[in-house]
C-alpha positions in Angstrom: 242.0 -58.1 -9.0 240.4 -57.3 -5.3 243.1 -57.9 -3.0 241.1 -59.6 0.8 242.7 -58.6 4.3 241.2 -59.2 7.5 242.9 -58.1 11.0 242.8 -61.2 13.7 243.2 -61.3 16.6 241.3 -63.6 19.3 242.0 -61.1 22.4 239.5 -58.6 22.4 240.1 -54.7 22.6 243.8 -55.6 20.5 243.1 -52.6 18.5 242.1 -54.7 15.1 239.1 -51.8 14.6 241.7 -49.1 14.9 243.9 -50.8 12.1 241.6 -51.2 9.6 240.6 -47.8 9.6 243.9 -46.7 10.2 245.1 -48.8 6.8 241.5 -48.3 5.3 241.9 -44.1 5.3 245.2 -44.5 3.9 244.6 -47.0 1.0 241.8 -45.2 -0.3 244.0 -41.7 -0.2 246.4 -43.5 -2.5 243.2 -44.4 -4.8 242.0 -47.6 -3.9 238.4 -48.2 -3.8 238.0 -50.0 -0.2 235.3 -52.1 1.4 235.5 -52.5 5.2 233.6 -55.5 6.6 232.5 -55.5 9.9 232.1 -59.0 11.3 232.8 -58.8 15.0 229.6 -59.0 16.9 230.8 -55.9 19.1 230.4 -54.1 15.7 232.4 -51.1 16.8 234.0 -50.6 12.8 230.2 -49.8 11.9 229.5 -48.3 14.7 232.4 -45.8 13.8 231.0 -45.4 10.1 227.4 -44.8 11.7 228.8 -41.5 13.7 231.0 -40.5 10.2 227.6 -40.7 8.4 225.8 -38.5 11.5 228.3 -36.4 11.8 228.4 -35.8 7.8 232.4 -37.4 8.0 231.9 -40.1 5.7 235.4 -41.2 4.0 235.5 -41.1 -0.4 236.8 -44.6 -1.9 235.2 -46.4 1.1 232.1 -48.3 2.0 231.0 -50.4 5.3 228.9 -53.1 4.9 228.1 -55.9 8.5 228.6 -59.9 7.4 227.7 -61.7 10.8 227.4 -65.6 8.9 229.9 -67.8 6.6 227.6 -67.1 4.1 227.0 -63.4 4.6 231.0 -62.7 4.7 230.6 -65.1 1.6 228.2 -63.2 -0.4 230.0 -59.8 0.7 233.5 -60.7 -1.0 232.2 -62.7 -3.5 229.1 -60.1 -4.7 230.0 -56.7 -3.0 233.9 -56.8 -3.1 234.5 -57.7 -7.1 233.5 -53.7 -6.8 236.5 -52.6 -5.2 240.2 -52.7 -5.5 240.5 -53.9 -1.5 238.5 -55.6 1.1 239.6 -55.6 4.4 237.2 -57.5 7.1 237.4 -56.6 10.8 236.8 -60.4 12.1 236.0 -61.2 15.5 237.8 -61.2 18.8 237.3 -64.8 19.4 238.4 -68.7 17.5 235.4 -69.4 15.8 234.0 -71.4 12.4 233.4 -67.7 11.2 237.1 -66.6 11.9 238.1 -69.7 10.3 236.3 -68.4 6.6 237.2 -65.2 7.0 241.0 -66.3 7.3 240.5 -69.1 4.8 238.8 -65.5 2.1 241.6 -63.4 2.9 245.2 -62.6 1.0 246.8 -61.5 4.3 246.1 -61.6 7.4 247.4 -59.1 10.0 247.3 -59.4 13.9 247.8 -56.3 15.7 250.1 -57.0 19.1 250.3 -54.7 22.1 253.1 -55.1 24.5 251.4 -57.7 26.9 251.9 -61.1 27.3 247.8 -62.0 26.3 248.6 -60.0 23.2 251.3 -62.0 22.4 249.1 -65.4 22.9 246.5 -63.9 20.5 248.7 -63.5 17.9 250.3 -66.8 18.1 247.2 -68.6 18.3 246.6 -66.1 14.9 249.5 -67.6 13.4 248.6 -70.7 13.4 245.1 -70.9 13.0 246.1 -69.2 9.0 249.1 -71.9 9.0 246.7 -74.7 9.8 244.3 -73.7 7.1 247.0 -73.2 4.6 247.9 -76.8 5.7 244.5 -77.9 5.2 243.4 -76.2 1.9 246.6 -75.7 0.1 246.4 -72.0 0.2 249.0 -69.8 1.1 247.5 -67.2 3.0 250.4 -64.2 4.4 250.1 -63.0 7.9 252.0 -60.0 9.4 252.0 -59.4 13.2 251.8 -55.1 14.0 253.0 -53.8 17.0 250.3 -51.3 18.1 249.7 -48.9 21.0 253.2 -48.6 21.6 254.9 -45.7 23.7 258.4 -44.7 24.5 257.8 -46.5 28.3 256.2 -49.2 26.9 259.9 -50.1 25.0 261.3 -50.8 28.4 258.8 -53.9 29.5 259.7 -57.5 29.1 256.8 -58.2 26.9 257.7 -55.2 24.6 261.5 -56.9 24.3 259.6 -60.4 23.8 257.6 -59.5 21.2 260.6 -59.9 18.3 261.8 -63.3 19.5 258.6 -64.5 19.8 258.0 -64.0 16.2 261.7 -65.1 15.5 260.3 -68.5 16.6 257.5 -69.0 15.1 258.9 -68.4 11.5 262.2 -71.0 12.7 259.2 -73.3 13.9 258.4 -72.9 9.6 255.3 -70.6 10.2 254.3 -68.6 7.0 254.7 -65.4 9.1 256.8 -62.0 9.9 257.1 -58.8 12.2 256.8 -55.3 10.5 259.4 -52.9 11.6 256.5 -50.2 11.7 255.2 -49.8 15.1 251.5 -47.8 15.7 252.2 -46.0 18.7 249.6 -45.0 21.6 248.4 -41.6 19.8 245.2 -39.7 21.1 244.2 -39.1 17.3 243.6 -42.6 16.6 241.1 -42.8 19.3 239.3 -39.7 18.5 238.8 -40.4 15.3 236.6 -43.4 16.5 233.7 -40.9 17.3 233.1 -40.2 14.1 235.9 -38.1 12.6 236.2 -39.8 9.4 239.6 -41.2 9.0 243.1 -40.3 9.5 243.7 -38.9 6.6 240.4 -36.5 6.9 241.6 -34.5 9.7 243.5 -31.1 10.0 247.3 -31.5 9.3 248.9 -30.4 12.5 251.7 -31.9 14.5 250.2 -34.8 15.8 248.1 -35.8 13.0 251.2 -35.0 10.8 253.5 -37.4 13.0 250.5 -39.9 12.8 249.9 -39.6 8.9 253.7 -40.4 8.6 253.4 -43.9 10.5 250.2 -45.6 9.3 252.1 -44.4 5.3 254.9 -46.0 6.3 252.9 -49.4 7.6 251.2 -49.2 4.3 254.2 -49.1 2.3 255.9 -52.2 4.4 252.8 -54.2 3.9 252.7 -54.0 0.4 256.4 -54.4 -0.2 256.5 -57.5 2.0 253.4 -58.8 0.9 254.8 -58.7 -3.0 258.4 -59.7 -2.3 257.1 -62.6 0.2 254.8 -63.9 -2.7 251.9 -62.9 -1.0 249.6 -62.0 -4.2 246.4 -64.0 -3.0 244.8 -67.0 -2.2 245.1 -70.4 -4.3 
């Protein structure tokens, strides 16, 4: 059965395009058939697959395809995705009717947070936009909040240290929600592989990439175990 995650966030530039090809590249080296959806008008997760396809870097197990309407996202999960073992949709930056379907068609949903107090505002009004629709529809849609962009400084700043009690409050306030103890950190590979490098796990194994490889496995593992031991398994 096709398994639907979308990354949300309504603060543009959180790094939700980075994510999904971050999780993308590493579901489809473990097998999965994946279909990306780009539905933020800035369209930079098809822009990426456009300079993979120039640059002859196009990922196996993967496809891109651009939903921009209710129905289009619609017709993509329902028609295109029954295709593929995982559909993860980059949604857009902004609260919107279209944001509200594509959290309302998804499994999961994950907001990426970087240490910054807007960040942080983003992901709680994440949070409960999925609660409220999971109020409204009966469904009982997952979300996961990922610290991303992270660096050794960054530990040190008030909003870094925020970040865990924030969540803490949220799930005592009974939101359907949790923090993964798998932090992205600020890495120069996951920005060059926006210009058309493929994925991830495409490139050269050295260090960096190695160090890199070993982080996005390990968010992948978490997300699967929590999303199976939390109940997560879909959408009523």
């Amino acid at each position: 059965m096709t398994r639907t995650y979308a990354a949300v966030s309504n603060k543009g530039g959180a790094g939700k395009t980075t994510l999904v090809t971050l999780l993308a590249g590493e579901y489809a080296l473990r097998g999965e058939r994946v279909l990306l959806i780009d539905a933020d008008n800035r369209q930079n997760l098809s822009g990426w697959w456009r300079l993979c396809t120039e640059k002859d870097n196009v990922p196996e197990n993967m496809e891109v395809t651009i939903a921009s309407t209710q129905r289009s996202i619609e017709q993509a999960i329902d028609n295109i995705g029954r295709a593929f073992d995982l559909v993860i949709i980059d949604a857009p930056g902004v609260d919107s009717s279209l944001q509200a379907t594509i959290i309302r068609s998804a499994d999961l949903v994950l907001s990426p947070i970087q240490p910054a107090i807007k960040e942080l505002e983003a992901a709680g009004q994440a949070v409960a936009a999925v609660n409220e629709i999971n109020d409204q529809h009966g469904l009982a849609i997952g979300h996961f909040n990922v610290r991303t962009r992270i660096s050794v400084p960054g530990r040190n700043l008030e909003a870094y240290r925020y970040i865990r009690p924030f969540v803490a409050g949220l799930v005592a306030a009974d939101y359907r929600t949790r923090l993964l103890d798998t932090e992205l950190f600020e890495r120069n590979i996951y920005r060059e592989i926006q210009n058309g490098l493929g994925t991830l796990q495409m490139q050269a194994l050295t260090e960096p990439v190695r160090k890199a490889r070993a982080e996005v496995h390990a968010l992948v593992d978490e997300i699967e175990e929590q999303r199976t031991s939390l109940g997560f398994e879909g959408a009523a």
